[in-house]
C-alpha positions in Angstrom: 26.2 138.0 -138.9 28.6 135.5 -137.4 28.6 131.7 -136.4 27.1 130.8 -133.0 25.9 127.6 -133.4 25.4 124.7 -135.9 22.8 121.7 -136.1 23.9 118.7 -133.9 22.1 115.5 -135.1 22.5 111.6 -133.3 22.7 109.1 -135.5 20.4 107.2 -137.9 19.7 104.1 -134.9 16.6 104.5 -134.1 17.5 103.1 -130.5 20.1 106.2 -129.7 19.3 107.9 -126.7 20.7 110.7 -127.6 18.1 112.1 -130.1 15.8 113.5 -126.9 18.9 115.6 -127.0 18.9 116.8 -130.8 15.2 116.2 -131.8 11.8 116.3 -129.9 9.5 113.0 -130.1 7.6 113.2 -133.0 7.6 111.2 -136.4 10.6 112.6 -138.1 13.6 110.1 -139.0 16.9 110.8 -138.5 19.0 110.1 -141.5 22.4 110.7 -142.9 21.2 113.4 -145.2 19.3 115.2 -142.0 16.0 114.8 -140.1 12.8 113.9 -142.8 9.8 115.1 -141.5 6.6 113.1 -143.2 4.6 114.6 -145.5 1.9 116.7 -143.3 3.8 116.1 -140.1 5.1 118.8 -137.5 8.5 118.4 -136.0 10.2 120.6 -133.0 13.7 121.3 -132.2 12.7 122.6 -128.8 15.4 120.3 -127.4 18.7 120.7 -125.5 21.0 120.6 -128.3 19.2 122.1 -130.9 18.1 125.1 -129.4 19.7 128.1 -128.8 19.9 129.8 -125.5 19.6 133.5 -126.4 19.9 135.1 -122.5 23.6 133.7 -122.4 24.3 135.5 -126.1 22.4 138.6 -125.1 23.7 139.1 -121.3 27.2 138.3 -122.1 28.1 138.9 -125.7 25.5 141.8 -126.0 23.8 140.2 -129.3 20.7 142.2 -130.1 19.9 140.1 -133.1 20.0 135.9 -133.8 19.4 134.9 -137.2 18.3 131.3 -138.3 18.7 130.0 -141.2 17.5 125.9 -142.1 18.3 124.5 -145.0 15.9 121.9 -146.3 14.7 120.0 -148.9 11.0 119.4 -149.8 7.9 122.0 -149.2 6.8 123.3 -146.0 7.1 126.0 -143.3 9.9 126.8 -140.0 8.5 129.0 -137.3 11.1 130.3 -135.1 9.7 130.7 -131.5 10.9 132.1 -128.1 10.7 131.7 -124.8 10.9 134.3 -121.4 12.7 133.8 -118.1 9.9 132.1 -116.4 9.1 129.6 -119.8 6.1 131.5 -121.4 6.6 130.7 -125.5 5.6 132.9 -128.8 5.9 132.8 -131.9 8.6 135.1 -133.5 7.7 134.8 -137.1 6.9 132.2 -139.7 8.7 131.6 -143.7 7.6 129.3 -146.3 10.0 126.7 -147.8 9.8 126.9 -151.7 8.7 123.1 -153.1 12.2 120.9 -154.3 12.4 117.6 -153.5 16.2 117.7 -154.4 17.5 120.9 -154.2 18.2 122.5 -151.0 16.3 125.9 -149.9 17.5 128.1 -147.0 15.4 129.8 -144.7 16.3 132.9 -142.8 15.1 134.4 -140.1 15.7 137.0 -138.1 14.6 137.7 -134.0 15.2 140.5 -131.6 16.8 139.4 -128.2 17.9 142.4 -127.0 15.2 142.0 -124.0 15.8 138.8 -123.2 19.3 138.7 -120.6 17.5 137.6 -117.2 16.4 134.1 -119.6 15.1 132.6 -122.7 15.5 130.0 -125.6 15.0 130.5 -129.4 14.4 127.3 -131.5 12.4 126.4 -134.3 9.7 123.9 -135.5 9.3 122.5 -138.9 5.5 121.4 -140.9 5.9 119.6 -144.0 3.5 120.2 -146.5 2.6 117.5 -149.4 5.5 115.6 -149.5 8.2 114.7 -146.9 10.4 117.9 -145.7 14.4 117.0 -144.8 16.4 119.3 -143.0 19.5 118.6 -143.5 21.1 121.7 -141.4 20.3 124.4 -139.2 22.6 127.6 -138.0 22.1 130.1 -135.7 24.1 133.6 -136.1 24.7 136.4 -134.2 24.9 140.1 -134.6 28.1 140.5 -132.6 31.9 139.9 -134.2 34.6 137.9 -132.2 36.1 140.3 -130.3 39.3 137.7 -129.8 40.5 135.8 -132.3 43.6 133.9 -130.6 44.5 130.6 -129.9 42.4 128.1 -127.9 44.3 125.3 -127.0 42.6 122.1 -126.2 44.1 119.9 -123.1 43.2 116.9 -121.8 44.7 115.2 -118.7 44.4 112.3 -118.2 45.3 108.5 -116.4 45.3 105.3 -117.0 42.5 105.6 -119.7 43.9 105.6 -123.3 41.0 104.4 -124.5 39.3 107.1 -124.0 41.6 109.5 -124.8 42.3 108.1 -128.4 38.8 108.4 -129.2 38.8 111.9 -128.0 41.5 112.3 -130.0 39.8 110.9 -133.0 37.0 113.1 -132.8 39.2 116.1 -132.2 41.1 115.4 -135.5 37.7 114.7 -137.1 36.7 118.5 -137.2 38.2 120.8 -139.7 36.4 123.8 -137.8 37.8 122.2 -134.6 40.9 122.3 -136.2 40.6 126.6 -137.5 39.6 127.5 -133.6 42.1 125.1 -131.7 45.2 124.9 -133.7 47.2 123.5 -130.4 45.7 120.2 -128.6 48.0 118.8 -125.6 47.6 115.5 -124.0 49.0 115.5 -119.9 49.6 112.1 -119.6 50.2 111.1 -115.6 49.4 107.6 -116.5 51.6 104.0 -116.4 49.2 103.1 -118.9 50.7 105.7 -121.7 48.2 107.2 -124.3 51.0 106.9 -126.7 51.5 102.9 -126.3 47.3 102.9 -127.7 47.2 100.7 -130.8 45.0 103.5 -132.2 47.8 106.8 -131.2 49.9 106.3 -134.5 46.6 107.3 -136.3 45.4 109.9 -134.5 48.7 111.3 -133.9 49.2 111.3 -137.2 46.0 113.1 -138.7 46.4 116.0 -135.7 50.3 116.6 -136.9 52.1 119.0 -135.0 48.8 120.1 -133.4 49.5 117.6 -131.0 51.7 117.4 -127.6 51.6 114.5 -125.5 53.1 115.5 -121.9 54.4 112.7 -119.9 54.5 113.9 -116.3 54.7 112.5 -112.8 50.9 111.9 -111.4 50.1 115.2 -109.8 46.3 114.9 -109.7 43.8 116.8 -111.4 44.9 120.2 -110.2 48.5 119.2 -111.3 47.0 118.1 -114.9 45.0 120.6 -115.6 47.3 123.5 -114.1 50.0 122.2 -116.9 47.7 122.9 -119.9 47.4 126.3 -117.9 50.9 126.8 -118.2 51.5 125.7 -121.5 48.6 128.0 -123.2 50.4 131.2 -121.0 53.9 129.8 -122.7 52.0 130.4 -126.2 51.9 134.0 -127.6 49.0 133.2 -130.1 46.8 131.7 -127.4 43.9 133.5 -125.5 42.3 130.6 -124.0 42.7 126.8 -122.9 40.2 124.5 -122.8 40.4 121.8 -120.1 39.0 118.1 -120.8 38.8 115.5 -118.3 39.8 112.0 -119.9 36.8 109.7 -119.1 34.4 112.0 -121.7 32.6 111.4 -124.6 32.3 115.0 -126.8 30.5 116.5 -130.0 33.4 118.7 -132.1 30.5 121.1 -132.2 29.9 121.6 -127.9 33.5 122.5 -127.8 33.7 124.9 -130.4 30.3 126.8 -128.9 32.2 127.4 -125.6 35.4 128.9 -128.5 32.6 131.0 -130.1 31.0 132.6 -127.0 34.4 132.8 -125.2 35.9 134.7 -128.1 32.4 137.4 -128.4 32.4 137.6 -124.7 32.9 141.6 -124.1 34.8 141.1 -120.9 36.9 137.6 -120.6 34.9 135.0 -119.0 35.4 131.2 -117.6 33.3 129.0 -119.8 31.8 125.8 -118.3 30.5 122.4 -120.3 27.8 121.1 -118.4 28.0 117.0 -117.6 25.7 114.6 -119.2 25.6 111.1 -117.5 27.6 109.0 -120.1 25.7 105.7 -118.9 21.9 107.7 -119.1 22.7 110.0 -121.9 20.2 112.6 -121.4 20.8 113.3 -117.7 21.9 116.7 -117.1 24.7 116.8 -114.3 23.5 120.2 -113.2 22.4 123.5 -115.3 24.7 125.5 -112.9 26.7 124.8 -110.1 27.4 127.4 -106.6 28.9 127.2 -103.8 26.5 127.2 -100.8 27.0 129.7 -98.2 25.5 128.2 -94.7 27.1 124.5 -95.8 29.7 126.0 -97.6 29.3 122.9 -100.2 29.0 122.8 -103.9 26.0 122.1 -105.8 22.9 123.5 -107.9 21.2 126.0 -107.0 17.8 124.0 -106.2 18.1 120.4 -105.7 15.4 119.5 -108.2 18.2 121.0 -110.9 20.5 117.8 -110.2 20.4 114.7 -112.3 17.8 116.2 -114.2 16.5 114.0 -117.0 16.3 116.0 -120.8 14.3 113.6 -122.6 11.4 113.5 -119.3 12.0 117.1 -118.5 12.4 119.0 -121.8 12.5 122.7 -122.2 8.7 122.8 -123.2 7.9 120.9 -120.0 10.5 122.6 -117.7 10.2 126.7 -116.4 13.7 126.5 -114.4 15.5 125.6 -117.3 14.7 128.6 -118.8 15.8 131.4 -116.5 19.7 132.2 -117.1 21.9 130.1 -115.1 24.2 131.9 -112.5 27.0 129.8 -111.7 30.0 130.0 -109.1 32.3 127.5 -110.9 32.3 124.8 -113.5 33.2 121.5 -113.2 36.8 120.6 -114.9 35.7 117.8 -117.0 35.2 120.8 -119.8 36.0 124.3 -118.8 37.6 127.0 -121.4 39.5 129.9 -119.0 41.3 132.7 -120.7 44.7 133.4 -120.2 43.7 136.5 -119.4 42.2 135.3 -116.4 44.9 133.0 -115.3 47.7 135.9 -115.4 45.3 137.4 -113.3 44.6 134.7 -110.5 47.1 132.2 -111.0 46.2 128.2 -112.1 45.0 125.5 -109.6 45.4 125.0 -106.1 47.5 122.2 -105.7 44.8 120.2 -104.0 45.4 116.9 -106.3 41.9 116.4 -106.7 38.5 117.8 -105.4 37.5 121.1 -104.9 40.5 122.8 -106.8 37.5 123.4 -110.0 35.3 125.4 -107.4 38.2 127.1 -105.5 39.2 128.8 -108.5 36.3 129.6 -109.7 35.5 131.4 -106.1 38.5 133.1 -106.8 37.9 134.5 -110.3 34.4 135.5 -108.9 36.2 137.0 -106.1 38.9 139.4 -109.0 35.7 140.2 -110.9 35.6 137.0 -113.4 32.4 135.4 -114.0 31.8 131.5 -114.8 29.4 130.9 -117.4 28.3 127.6 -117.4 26.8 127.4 -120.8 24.1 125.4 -122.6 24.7 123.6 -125.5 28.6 123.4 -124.5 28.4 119.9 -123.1 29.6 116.5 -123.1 29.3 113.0 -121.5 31.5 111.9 -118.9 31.6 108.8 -116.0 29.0 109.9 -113.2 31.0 109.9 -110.4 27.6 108.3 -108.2 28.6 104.8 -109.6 31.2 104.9 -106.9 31.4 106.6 -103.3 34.4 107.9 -102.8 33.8 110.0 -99.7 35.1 107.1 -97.9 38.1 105.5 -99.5 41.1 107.4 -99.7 39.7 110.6 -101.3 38.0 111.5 -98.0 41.2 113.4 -97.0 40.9 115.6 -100.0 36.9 115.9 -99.6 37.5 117.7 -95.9 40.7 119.2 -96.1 40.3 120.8 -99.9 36.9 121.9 -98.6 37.8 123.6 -95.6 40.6 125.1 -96.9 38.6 126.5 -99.9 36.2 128.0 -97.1 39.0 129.3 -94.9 40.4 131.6 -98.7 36.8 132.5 -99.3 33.7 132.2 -97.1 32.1 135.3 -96.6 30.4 134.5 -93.5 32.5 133.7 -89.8 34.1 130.4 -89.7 31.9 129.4 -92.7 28.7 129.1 -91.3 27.3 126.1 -90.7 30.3 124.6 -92.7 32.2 122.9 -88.8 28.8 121.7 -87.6 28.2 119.9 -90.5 31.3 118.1 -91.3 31.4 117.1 -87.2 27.5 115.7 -87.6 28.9 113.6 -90.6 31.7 112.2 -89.0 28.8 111.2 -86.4 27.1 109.8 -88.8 30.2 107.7 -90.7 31.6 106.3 -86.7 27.8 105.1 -86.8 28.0 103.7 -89.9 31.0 101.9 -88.7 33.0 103.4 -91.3 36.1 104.7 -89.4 38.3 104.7 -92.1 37.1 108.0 -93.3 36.4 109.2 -90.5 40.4 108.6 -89.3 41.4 111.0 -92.4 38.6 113.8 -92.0 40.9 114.1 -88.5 44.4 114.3 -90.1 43.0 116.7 -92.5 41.6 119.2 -90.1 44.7 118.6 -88.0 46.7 119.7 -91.9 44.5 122.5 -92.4 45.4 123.6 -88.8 49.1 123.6 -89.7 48.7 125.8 -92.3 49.4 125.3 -95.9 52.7 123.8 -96.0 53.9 123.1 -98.8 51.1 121.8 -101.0 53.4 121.5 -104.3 55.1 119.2 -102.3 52.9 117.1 -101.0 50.9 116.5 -104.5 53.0 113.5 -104.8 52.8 111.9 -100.6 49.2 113.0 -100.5 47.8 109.8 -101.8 50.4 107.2 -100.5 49.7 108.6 -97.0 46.0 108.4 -97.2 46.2 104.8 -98.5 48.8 103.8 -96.2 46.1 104.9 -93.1 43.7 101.8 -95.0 46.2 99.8 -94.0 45.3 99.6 -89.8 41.1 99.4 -91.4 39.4 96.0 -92.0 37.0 97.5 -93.9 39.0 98.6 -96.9 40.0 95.0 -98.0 37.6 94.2 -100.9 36.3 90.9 -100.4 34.9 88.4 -103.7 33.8 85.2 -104.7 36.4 82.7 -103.2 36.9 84.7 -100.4 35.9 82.4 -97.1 34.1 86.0 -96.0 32.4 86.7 -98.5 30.9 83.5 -99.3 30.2 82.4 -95.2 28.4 85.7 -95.6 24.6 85.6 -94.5 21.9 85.8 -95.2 22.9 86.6 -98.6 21.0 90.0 -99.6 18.2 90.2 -101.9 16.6 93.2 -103.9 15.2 95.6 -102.6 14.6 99.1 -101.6 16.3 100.5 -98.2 14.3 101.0 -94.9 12.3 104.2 -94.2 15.0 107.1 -93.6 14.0 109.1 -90.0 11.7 111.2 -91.3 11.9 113.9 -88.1 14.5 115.3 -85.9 13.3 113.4 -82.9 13.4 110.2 -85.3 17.4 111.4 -86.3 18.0 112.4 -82.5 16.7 109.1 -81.3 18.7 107.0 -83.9 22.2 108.6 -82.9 21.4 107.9 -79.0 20.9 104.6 -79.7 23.9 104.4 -81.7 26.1 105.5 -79.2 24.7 103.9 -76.8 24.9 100.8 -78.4 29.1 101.7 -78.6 29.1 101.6 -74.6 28.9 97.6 -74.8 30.9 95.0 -76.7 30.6 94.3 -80.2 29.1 90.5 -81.1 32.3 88.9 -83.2 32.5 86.4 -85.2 34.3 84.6 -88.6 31.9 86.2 -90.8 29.5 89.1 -91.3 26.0 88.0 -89.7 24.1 90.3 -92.4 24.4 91.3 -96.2 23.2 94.9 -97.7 23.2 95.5 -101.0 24.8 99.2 -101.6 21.4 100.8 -102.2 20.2 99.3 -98.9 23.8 99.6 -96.8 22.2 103.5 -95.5 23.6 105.5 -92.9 20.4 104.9 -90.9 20.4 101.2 -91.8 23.9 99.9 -91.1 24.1 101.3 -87.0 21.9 98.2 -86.8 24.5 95.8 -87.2 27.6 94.7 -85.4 28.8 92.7 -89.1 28.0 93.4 -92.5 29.2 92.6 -95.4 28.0 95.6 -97.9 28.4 94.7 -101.5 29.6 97.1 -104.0 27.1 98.1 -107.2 27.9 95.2 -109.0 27.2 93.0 -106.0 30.4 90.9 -106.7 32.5 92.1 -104.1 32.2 94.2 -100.9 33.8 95.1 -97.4 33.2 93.7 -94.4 32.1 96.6 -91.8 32.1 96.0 -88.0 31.6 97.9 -84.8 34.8 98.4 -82.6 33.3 100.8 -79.6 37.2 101.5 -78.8 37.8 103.1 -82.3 34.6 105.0 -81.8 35.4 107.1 -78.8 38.9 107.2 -79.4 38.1 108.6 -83.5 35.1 110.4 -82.0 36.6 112.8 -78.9 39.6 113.2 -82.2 37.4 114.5 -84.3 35.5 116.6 -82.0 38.9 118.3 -80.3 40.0 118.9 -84.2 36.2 120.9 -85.1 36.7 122.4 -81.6 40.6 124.0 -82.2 39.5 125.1 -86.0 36.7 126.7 -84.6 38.6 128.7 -82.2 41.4 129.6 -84.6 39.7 129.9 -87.6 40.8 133.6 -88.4 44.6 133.0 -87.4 44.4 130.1 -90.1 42.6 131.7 -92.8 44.8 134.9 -92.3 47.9 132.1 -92.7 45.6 130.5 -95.9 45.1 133.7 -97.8 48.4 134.8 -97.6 49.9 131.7 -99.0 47.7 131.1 -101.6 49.4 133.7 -104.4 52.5 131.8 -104.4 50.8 128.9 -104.4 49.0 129.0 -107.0 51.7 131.5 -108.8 53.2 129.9 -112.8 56.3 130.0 -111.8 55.5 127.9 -108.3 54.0 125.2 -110.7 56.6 125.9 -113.1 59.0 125.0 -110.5 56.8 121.5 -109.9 56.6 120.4 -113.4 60.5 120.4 -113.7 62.0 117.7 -114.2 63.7 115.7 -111.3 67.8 116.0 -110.7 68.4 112.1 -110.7 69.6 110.8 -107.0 
């Protein structure tokens, strides 16, 4: 039998979140030496860490057999239960812990998953009997051997945030296992703020030894970070694998080295996903598995109620979905594990800089016959990016023109269904919302994607300068404060509270854009400072048309931007945007013949090879 998965405790506080994640509610206590279960107490491990998730072994891997074993001090009992696709638990089989208060007894045993590929969970529950029962570790095993045995190598990209990476690094360097599996860990630094100027990277650098590669490179985005750890695990002969790590995560040794386990018993190569948990709530699960919508042609879960979903609330006693196998389109890039053998196949990244290059390339492994797995247990914590909205700062560009051109390489339906009608009732919606900044760039990047690729290498470096330099002609993307006349002559100031009722029809939604644009056939109502304050939660798309001046605070409510109705931007950014959804809609097959043809060099090693070179001085 062979390693699948080991015991992942939180610590001893009694106040850590993260034991809904390890333990189930119940009167155990965690402690250095393991979990002690009171004397005549029952304790479950039905829980998102602790469990194991059998389908993904048994579908993928083709394990017919997980073994448990528990080691444990003290008299008792484990039973070892399992769940079906739909959530429906039974119990597999029960064995007796032998009394020893000191000495540690191991229990195995053994359950048949052969059946089980469509969904299902194995975990196990503990009774003590007359005296307190500690477990102080748990495994589960497999009947399947690796089938590779290469390489992985570990790469983070990252910028501006070496605090985070250090500690990465730190836990990285912690893990002797960590260290057997992923014997090469790079660092793509595209930062001013170098990981390598950290008071705490002497340390680290020097328990990881030569394991270690810092990268200093010119900030080329995500896709530019991430397609270098690409290139430098295809440069290694001993690697089969990288393993990609957004820098603003916190990780367990043990999630990454469950994606290295099933990766390497995987019969055919397959992209392994780490799922997000919210690093501010702990337990919140990003999303079990992620697709790409057909008719809107945007990412997302499968069902909305599989977003943001809370463990500790929702466990997997309480919760049917989470049971069924998980098919996924893609995996986020904040942890993904992709084989080199998949990469000589379909190339690295897009060279979108950010947004959208994660799901494009996982549409296009799908598309050559690689499945994404995103994979339970194989997780960590990263930023949430709903703290901030960046659909309309600068990354707006990227949000419409990476999507689009993702749909124009591989939408199966014409012109990407509903994917035009959409993005035009949005801009709609932001000209309302008196936010033309964004809407300004949705215009240039359908106008981009109209002029065909380009060259996107290129442009990884102008991308973001441009879009910026747009802000500069927009009133609302100066950040106002404390001390600035507008934000204090603001008024009323806003208080508390939940926003107004959202139209709840589509006569409600027709009537509110009617009067919306109608209300853009008069003059706006000036003045030195915004006549109204919303708070963010309150500053709605139905809410703000209301106003001619606003001042809409950021989450922290010390700062925000002033918004205010200019009629002459609106028609002039609204016919834009229309003509632009009109021309892509008439052309879309010329351009996505143009797309699709460009996209194997674009996405070709020695194209990003080319990039990553250094610079002939001028």
């Amino acid at each position: 039998m062979h390693l699948a998965q080991q015991l992942i405790l939180p610590t001893p506080d009694p106040g850590d979140a993260r034991r809904a994640l390890c333990v189930e509610d119940g009167p155990a206590v965690v402690e250095d030496a393991g979990v002690r279960v009171p004397a005549g107490a029952t304790q479950g491990f039905a829980t998102y860490f602790s469990a194991f998730p059998a389908s993904y072994w048994a579908r993928w891997a083709g394990v017919a057999t997980v073994r448990l074993e528990v080691a444990a001090t003290g008299a008792g009992s484990v039973r070892l239960v399992r769940s079906d696709a739909g959530g429906a638990a039974s119990v597999v089989a029960v064995s007796s812990l032998e009394p020893g208060e000191t000495t540690v007894t191991t229990v195995t045993i053994d359950a048949d998953v052969s059946g089980l590929t469509d969904g299902g969970w194995l975990w196990f529950e503990v009774d003590a009997g007359d005296t307190d029962l500690v477990v102080a570790d748990a495994r589960w095993l497999v009947d399947v051997a690796p089938r590779r045995t290469g390489d992985v190598c570990l790469s983070i990209t990252t910028m501006d945030k070496p605090e985070f990476c250090v500690a990465t690094l730190r836990r990285i360097a912690a893990s002797a296992p960590l260290a057997e599996a992923a014997g090469t860990v790079l660092v793509i630094d595209q930062g001013s703020r170098r990981v390598v100027d950290h008071p705490g990277y002497a340390e680290v650098a020097a328990a990881l030894g030569d394991r270690l590669t810092v990268i200093d490179q010119r900030n080329l985005g995500g896709s530019g970070g991430f397609s270098r750890g690409m290139l430098e695990a295809l440069d290694r002969p001993d690697a089969d694998a990288v393993l990609i790590l957004d820098d603003d995560v916190e990780v367990e040794p043990e999630a990454l080295l469950r994606a290295i386990r099933f990766h390497r018993a995987a019969r055919t190569p397959v992209v392994v996903g780490g799922h997000m948990l919210d690093l501010h709530r702990p337990t919140v699960l990003n999303s079990f598995s992620e697709v790409v919508h057909e008719r809107s042609f945007n990412w997302g879960p499968p069902q909305p109620d599989q977003q943001w979903h809370d463990l500790a609330a929702g466990t997997l006693r309480d919760t049917p979905w989470l049971h069924a196998r998980g098919e996924s389109d893609f995996n986020g890039w904040w942890m993904c594990l992709i084989p080199t053998a998949v990469l000589r196949d379909v190339g690295l990244s897009l060279p979108l800089f950010l947004k959208w290059d994660d799901a494009e390339f996982g549409l296009r492994a799908r598309d050559a016959g690689h499945a994404t797995v995103s994979f339970p247990g194989a997780a960590l914590w990263h930023v949430a990016w709903t703290e901030k909205d960046d659909t309309v700062e600068w990354q707006a560009y990227l949000h419409v023109r990476n999507r689009v051109a993702a749909a124009l390489l591989h939408a199966r339906r014409p012109r990407a269904a509903l994917l035009l009608p959409l993005l035009l009732a949005n801009d709609l919606k932001l000209l309302l919302g008196l936010r033309y900044y964004a809407v300004d760039l949705h215009v240039r990047a359908l106008r981009d994607v109209l002029a065909g690729p380009g060259d996107l290498h290129a442009d990884l470096e102008r991308v973001v300068p441009a879009a910026r330099a747009v802000g500069r002609e927009y009133p609302e993307t100066v950040v106002r404060r404390a001390g600035d006349p507008v934000f204090d002559a603001a008024a009323p100031r806003a208080r508390a509270g939940e926003p107004g009722p959202r139209p709840a029809s589509p006569a409600a939604l027709a009537g509110l854009a009617v009067r919306g644009v109608v209300r853009n056939l008069r003059a706006a109502a000036g003045g030195p400072a915004p006549r109204a304050t919303l708070t963010r939660e309150q500053a709605t798309w139905w809410e703000v048309p209301g106003h001619d001046s606003v001042l809409v605070l950021a989450g922290d409510g010390a700062s925000g931007v002033w918004l205010r109705r200019d009629p002459r931007r609106f028609w002039r950014l609204a016919g834009a945007s229309v003509a632009a959804h009109a021309r892509l809609a008439l052309r879309w097959s010329q351009v996505s013949a143009r797309w699709r043809a460009a996209a194997p060099g674009l996405v070709d090693p020695g194209t990003w090879r080319a990039t990553f070179a250094p610079r002939a001085p001028h």
